[in-house]
C-alpha positions in Angstrom: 10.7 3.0 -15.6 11.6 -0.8 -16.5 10.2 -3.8 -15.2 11.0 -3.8 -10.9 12.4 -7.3 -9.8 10.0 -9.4 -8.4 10.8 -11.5 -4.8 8.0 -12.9 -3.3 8.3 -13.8 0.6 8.1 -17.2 2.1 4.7 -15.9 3.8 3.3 -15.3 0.4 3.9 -18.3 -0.7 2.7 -20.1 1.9 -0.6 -18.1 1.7 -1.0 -18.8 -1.9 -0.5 -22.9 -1.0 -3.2 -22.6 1.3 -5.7 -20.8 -0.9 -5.2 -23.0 -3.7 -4.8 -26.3 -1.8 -8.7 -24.6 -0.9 -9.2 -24.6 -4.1 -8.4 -27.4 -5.4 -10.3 -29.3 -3.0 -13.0 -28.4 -5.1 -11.9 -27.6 -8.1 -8.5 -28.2 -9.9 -9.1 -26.3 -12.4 -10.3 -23.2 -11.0 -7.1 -23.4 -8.6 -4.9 -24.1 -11.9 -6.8 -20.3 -13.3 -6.0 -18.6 -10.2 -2.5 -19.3 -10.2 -1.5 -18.4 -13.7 -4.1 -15.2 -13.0 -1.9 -14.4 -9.8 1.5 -15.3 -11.8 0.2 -12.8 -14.3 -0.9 -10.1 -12.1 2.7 -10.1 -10.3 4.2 -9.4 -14.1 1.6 -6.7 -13.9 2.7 -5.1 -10.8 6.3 -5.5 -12.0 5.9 -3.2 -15.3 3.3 -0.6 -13.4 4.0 -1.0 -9.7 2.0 2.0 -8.5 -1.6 0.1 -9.7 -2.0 -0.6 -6.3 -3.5 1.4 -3.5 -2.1 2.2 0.2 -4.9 1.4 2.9 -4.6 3.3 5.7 -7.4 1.9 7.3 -5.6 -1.7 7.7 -2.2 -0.6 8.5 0.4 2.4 8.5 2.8 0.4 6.6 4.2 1.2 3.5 2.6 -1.1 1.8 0.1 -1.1 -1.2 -2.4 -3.5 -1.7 -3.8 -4.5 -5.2 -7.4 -6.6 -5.3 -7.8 -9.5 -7.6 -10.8 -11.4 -8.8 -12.7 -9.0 -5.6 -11.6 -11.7 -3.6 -8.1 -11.8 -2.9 -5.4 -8.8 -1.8 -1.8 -8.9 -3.0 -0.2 -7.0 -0.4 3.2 -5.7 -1.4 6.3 -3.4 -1.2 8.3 -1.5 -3.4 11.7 -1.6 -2.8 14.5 1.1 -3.9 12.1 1.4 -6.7 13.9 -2.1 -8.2 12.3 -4.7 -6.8 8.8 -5.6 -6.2 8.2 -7.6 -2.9 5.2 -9.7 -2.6 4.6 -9.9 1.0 1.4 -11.4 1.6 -1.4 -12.8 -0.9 -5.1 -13.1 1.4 -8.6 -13.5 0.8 -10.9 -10.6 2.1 -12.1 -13.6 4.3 -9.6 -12.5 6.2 -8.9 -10.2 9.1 -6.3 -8.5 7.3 -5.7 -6.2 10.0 -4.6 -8.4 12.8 -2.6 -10.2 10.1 -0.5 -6.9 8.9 
């Protein structure tokens, strides 16, 4: 299989502006590391799309959802096995189920 497309929604990137304006708060440099560590993990998904896992147990979608760092959830969709399409990238702070 080659490398899906990757699109990432306007809620995802929202969500990854407000964990890493979080972040930065704090620390800028940790926020700069999770970016490029998020960046990369996309790529990831892209060349081996099935890595991640479906979760019945926080929605019926056909989604999958692929943990990074044990904190954070890129939640995505494969589409017409071309494109890979981040929808959502949350902390498991989060009540991911009333979210989804």
């Amino acid at each position: 299989m080659n490398d899906l497309e990757l699109e990432i929604t306007s809620k995802a990137y929202n969500d990854l502006e407000i964990i890493l304006d979080y972040i930065a708060k704090d620390n800028k440099t940790a926020a700069t590391k999770l970016v490029r560590l998020l960046h990369k993990t996309f790529k990831t998904l892209c060349k081996h799309p099935y890595l991640g896992k479906s979760r019945e147990d926080f929605t019926y979608l056909d989604v999958k959802f692929y943990i990074v760092k044990k904190n954070y959830l890129v939640i995505y969709r494969i589409i017409d096995n071309k494109t890979l399409r981040i929808l959502r990238v949350l902390t498991t702070y989060q009540d991911i189920c009333s979210i989804l």
